[in-house]
C-alpha positions as CSV (number, residue, x, y, z in Angstrom):
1,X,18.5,-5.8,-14.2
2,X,19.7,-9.2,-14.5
3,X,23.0,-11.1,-15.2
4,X,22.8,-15.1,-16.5
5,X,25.4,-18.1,-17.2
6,X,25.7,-20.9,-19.0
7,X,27.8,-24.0,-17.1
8,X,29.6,-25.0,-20.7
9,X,32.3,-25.7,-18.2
10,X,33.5,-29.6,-17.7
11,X,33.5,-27.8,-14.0
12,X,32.3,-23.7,-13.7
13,X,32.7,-22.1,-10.5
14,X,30.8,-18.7,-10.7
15,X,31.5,-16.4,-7.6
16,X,29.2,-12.8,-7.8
17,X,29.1,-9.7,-5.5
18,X,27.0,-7.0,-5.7
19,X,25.9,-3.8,-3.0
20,X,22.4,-4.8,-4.5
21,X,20.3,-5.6,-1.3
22,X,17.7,-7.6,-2.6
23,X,18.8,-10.1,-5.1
24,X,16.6,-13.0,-6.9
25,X,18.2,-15.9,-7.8
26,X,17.1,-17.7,-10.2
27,X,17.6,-20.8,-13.1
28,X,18.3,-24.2,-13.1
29,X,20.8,-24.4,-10.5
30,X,20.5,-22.3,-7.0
31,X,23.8,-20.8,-5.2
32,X,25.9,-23.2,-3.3
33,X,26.9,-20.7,-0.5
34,X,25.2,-16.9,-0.7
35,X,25.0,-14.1,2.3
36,X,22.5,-11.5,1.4
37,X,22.8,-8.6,4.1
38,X,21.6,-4.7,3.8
39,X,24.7,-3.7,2.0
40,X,25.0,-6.2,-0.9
41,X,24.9,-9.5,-1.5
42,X,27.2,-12.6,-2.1
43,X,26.9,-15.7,-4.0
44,X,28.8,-18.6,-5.8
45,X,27.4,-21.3,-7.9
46,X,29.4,-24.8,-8.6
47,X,28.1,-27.4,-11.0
48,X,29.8,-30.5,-12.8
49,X,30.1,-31.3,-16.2
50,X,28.2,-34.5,-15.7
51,X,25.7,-33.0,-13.5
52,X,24.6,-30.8,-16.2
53,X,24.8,-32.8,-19.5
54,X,25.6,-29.5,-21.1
55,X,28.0,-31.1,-23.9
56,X,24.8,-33.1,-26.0
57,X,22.3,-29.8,-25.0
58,X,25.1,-27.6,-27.0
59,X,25.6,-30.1,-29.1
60,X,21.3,-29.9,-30.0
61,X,22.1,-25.5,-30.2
62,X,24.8,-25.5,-32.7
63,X,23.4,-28.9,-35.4
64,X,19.4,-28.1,-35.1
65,X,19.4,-24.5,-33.6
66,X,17.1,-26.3,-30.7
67,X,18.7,-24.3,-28.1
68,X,15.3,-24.1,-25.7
69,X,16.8,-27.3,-23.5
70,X,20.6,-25.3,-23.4
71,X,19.1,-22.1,-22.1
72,X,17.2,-23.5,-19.6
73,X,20.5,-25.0,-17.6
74,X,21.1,-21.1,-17.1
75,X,21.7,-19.9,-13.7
76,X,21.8,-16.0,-12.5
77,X,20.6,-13.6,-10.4
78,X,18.2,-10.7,-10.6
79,X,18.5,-7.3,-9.1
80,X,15.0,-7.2,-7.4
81,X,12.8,-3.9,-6.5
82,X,10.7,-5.0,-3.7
83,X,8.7,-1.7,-3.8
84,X,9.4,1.7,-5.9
85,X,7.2,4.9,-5.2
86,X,4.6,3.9,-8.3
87,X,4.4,0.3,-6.8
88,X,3.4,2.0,-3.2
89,X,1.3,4.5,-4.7
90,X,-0.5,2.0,-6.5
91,X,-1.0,0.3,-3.6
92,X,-2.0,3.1,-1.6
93,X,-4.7,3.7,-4.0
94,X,-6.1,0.2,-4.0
95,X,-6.9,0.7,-0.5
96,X,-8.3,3.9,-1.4
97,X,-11.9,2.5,-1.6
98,X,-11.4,1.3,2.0
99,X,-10.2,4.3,3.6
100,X,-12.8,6.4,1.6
101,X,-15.4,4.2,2.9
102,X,-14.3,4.8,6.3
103,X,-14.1,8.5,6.3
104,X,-17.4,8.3,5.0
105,X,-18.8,6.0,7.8
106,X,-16.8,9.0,10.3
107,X,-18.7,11.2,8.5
108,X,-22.1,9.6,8.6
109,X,-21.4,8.8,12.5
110,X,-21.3,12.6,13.7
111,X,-24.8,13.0,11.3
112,X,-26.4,10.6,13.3
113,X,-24.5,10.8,16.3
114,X,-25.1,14.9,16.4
115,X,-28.3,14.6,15.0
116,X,-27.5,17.3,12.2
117,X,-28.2,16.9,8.4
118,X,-25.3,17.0,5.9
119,X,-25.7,17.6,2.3
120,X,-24.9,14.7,-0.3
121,X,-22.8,18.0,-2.0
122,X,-20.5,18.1,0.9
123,X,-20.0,14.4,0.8
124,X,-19.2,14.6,-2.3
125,X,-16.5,17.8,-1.3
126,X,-14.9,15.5,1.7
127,X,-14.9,12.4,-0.9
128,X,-13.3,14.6,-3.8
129,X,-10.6,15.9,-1.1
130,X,-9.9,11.9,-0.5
131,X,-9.2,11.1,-4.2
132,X,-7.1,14.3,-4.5
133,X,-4.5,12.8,-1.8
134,X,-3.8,10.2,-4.1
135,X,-2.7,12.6,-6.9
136,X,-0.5,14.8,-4.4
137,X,1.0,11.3,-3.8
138,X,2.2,10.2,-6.9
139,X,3.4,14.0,-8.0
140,X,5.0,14.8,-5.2
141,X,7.0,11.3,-4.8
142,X,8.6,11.7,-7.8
143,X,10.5,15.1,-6.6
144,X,10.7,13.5,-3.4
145,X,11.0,10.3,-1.4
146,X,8.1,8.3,-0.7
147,X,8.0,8.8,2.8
148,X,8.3,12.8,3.3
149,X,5.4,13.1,-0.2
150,X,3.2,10.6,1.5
151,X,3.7,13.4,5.1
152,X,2.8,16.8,2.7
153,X,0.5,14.7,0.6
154,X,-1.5,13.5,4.1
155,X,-1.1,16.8,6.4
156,X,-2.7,18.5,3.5
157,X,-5.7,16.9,3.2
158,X,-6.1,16.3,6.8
159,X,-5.7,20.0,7.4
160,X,-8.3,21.0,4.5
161,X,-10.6,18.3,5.5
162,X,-10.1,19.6,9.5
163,X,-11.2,23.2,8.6
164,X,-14.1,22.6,6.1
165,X,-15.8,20.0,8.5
166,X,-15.2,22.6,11.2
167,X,-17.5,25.0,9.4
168,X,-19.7,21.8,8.1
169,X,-20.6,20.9,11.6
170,X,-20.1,24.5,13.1
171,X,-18.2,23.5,16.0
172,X,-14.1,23.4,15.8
173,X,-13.5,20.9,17.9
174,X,-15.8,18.6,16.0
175,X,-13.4,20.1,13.0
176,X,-10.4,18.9,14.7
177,X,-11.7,15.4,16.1
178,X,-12.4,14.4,12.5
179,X,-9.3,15.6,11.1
180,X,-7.2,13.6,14.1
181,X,-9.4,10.8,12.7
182,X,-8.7,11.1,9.2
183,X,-4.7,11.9,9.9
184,X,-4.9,8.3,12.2
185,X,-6.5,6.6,9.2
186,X,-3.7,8.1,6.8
187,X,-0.7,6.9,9.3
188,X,-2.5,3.1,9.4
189,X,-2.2,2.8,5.9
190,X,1.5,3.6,5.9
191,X,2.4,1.1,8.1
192,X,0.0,-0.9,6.0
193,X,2.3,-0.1,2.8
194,X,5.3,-0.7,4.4
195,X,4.1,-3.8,5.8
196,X,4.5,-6.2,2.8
197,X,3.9,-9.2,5.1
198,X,0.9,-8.2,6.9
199,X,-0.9,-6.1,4.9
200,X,-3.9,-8.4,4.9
201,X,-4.0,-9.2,8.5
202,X,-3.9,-5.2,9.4
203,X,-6.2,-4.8,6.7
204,X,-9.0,-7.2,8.0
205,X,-8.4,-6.2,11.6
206,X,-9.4,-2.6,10.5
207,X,-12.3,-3.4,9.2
208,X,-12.7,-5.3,12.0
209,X,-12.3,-2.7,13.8
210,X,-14.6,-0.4,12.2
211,X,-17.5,-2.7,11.8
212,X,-17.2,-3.0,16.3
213,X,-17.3,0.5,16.7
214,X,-20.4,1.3,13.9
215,X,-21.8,-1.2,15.7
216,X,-20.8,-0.2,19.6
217,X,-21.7,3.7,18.4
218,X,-24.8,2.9,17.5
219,X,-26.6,0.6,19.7
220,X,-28.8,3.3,21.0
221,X,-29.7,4.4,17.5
222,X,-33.8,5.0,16.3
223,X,-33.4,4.2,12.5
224,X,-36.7,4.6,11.8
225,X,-36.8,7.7,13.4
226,X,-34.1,9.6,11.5
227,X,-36.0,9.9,8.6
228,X,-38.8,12.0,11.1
229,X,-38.8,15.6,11.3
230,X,-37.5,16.6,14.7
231,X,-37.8,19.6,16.8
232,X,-36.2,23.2,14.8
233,X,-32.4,23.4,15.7
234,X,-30.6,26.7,17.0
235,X,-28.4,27.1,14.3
236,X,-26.3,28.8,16.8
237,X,-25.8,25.8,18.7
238,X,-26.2,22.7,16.6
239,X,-25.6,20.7,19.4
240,X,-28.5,21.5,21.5
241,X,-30.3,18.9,21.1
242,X,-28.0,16.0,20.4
């Protein structure tokens, strides 16, 4: 994982090469000249023996065993993982409250927006769905790359969500609108999760985001008026009188 030098040297010239992409260097003393590209790095380190004071520092190690001073002239480099699959997954899940906060609020909009009652069991069903993507994740990304398990692991909730709120709201096009909804929410939080710079700027402009169209939605709403019995539905056409 890691590979560090001492400059005992009265000069040390260190010169490494590696097909690591993403090194860390660290220590005392930085590379004179490096070149980090996608297939490897390069890097050399030069110090002087008068730069360093290394002779009375190993000196210090070898009389009094006080070698914390030596150790710390050490130089080196680290073979850095920016993100493994457990790191993204782990990530993936601490935006798990906000994506299952916004499928919620989807949800909640087409009950008010359609007028139709759903039952706090099949929010729990929809939110139950959510928390399973998160297990599909992890499991499948360690048989497969991160990319193609996050695609199954998505597409199969998005496809079980799409047909039970289909039959929820008893219209398949509703079905399908939610579903494009949830698979858009899924493929925002990739990019989120490959975006290790931005992350918090896409996050808060999603929020953003949501908050405007909650808002935009439902302008028009009664709120004191949903909680008052209405006229009798057609259960054939829920949509009658939305």
């Amino acid at each position: 994982e890691s590979l560090r030098f001492l400059p005992v040297g009265k000069d040390t010239e260190m010169t490494t090469t590696s097909a690591w992409p993403d090194p860390s260097f660290e220590g005392l003393y930085l590379p004179s000249e490096r070149s980090v590209t996608d297939k490897g790095f390069r890097a050399t380190w030069q110090t002087g023996f008068l730069a360093t004071n290394i002779e009375s520092q190993l000196e210090s190690c070898l009389t009094s065993r006080n070698c914390e001073t030596l150790l710390a002239n050490g130089f080196g480099v680290s073979l850095f993982q920016p993100v493994d699959i457990y790191q993204q997954s782990l990530r993936s899940a601490k935006y798990g409250i906000l994506f299952v906060f916004m499928t919620f609020a989807a949800f909640f909009l087409f009950e008010v927006l359609r007028q139709m009652r759903i039952h706090p069991v099949q929010y729990l069903l929809v939110g139950s769905a959510l928390a399973l993507f998160y297990l599909l994740l992890v499991s499948l990304s360690e048989h497969l790359s991160f990319t193609p398990a996050y695609i199954v692991a998505s597409a199969a909730i998005v496809l079980l969500l799409g047909y039970y709120v289909s039959h929820v709201l008893q219209n398949r096009q509703g079905g399908a609108l939610f579903g494009g909804l949830v698979a858009m929410l899924y493929l925002v939080m990739y990019f989120i999760l490959r975006s290790e710079d931005y992350a918090l700027l896409m996050g808060a402009g999603i929020l953003f985001t949501l908050l405007a169209a909650i808002m935009v939605l439902t302008r028009r709403v009664d709120w004191y008026g949903l909680g008052r019995p209405g006229p009798a539905m057609d259960p054939r056409d829920p949509y009658k009188n939305a």
